[in-house]
N, C-alpha and C positions, 0 to 999 in steps of 0.2 A: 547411448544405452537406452535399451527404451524396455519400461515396467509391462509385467505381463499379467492383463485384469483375471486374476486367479477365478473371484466370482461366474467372473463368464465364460472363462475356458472349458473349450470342449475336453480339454483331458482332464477337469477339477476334476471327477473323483479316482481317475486313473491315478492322479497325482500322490492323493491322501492316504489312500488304498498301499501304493510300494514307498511311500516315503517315512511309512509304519512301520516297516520292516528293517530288523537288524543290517541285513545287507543287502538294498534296492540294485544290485547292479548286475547287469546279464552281460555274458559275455559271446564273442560267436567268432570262430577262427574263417577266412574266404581268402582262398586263392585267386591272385590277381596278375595278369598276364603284363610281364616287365619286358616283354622283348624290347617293345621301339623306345622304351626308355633308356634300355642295357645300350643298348646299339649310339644312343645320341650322346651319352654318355662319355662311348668310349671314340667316337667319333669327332666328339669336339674335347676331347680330353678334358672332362669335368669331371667331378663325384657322381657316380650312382646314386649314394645318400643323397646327396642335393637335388638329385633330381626331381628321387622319387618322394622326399618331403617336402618339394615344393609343390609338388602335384598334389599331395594329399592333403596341404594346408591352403590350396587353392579349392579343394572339396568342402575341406571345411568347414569354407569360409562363405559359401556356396550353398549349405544346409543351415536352415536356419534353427532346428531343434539343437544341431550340434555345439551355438551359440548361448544356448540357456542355460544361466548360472543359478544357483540358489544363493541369495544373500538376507544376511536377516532376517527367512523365512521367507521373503519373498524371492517371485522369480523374474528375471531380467534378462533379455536379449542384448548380448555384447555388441558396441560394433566390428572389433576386431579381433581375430582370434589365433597368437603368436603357438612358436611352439617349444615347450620344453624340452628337449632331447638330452637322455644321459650318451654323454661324450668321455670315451675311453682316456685314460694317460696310458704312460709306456711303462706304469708302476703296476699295469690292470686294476686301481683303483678307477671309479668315474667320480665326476664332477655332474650335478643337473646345469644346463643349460637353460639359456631363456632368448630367442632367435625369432627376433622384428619380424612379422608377415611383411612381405611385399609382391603384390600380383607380378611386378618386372621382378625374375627370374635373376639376370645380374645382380641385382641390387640384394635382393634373396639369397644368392650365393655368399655376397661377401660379408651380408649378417653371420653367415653359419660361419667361414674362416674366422671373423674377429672372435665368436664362441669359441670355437674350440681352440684358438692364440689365448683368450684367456682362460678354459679350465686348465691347458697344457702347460700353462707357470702359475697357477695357484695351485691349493691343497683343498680349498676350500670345498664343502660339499654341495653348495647353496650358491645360486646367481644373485649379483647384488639387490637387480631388481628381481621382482617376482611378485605372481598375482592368480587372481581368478580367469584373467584374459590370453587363458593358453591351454593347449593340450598338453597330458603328459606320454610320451614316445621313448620307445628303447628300440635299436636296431641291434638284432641278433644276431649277426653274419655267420656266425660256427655251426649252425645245424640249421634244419627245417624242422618246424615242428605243427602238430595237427590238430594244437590245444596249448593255451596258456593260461594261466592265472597270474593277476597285477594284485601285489598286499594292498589292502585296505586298513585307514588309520581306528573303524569304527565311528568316528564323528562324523558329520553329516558333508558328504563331499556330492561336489556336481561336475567333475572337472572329467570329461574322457580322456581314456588311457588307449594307446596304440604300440602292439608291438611289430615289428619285421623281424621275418624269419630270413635264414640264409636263401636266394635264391635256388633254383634246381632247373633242370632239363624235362621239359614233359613232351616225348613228340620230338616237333621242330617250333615249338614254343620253351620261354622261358616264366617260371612262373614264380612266384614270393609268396607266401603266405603271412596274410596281415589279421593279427587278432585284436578286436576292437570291441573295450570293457565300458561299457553305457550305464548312467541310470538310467533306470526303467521307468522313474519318477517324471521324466523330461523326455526321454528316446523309447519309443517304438522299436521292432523289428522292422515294419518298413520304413525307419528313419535313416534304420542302418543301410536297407535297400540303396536310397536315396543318393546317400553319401560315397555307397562302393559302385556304384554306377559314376558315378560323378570322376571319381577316383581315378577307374578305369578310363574314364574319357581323357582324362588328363594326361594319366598316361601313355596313351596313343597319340600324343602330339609331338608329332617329328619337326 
């Protein structure tokens, strides 16, 4: 974890400027092209989900703004950055998850099975662990949508929010639309550049 010298940062007064503000967070919805993901998916009969959150916590993990936490007031780049994902029961209640980053993909996969083995015999709504060292993620499979809002607690949060939409047919592409809820205090618009480029490359990996 390494401290960020507030004093010298080029975004100090970016910083002071949205972190003033009742609600610092901008949100921006970007269609992202799932075909070679959909296809590897169902070719080596894996989750899509798995796929396409490993790709995207491989971006993540890859942008370095998307690392920065507010603690204490101050700010700090994480080393590593897990992902929270709400995980359905067969009751449609969800459970939050909490899913170990691991660049190997295997290893990534069977973090997410041990999740969702454990929200799918508890009730509980909370992972045992939990921290500032994660994204929070829902994946929406039942519709597309071309805009989302993520509730906010009011209290000072730094944690990005990621939702998936149902994929769809554009063309002879398949496409997902991913909404992705920043502070503005720590994330730019081309942070977000950054990271859905990144995203994208990932998911072109056959």
């Amino acid at each position: 974890m390494k401290k960020i010298d507030l004093k010298n940062w080029s975004r100090r007064q970016h910083y002071y400027h949205f972190i003033a503000l009742k609600d610092p967070y901008f949100s921006l919805t970007i269609p992202l092209d799932v075909t070679v993901a959909y296809k590897k998916s169902k070719d080596d009969n894996i989750s899509f989900f798995a796929v396409y959150l490993h790709a995207c916590m491989m971006a993540i993990n890859q942008t370095e703004n998307f690392k920065y936490r507010i603690i204490n007031g101050e700010i700090f780049e994480l080393d590593i950055i897990h992902a929270s994902a709400t995980i359905l029961r067969q009751d449609h209640t969800f459970g939050f998850s909490y899913i170990n980053f691991s660049e190997n993909f295997e290893e990534f996969n069977l973090n997410i099975i041990r999740e969702k083995k454990r929200v799918h015999e508890s009730s509980e709504l909370y992972p045992p662990k939990y921290g500032l060292d994660c994204i929070h993620c829902s994946a929406l499979p039942w519709f597309s949508f071309s805009s989302q809002k993520e509730p906010f607690s009011g209290l000072q949060d730094s944690i990005p929010k990621i939702a998936f939409s149902k994929s769809y047919q554009h063309g002879d592409r398949l496409l997902m639309n991913v909404s992705i809820s920043v502070n503005h205090a720590l994330i730019d618009g081309y942070h977000v550049s950054l990271f859905s480029q990144k995203f994208q490359d990932f998911l072109n990996v056959k």
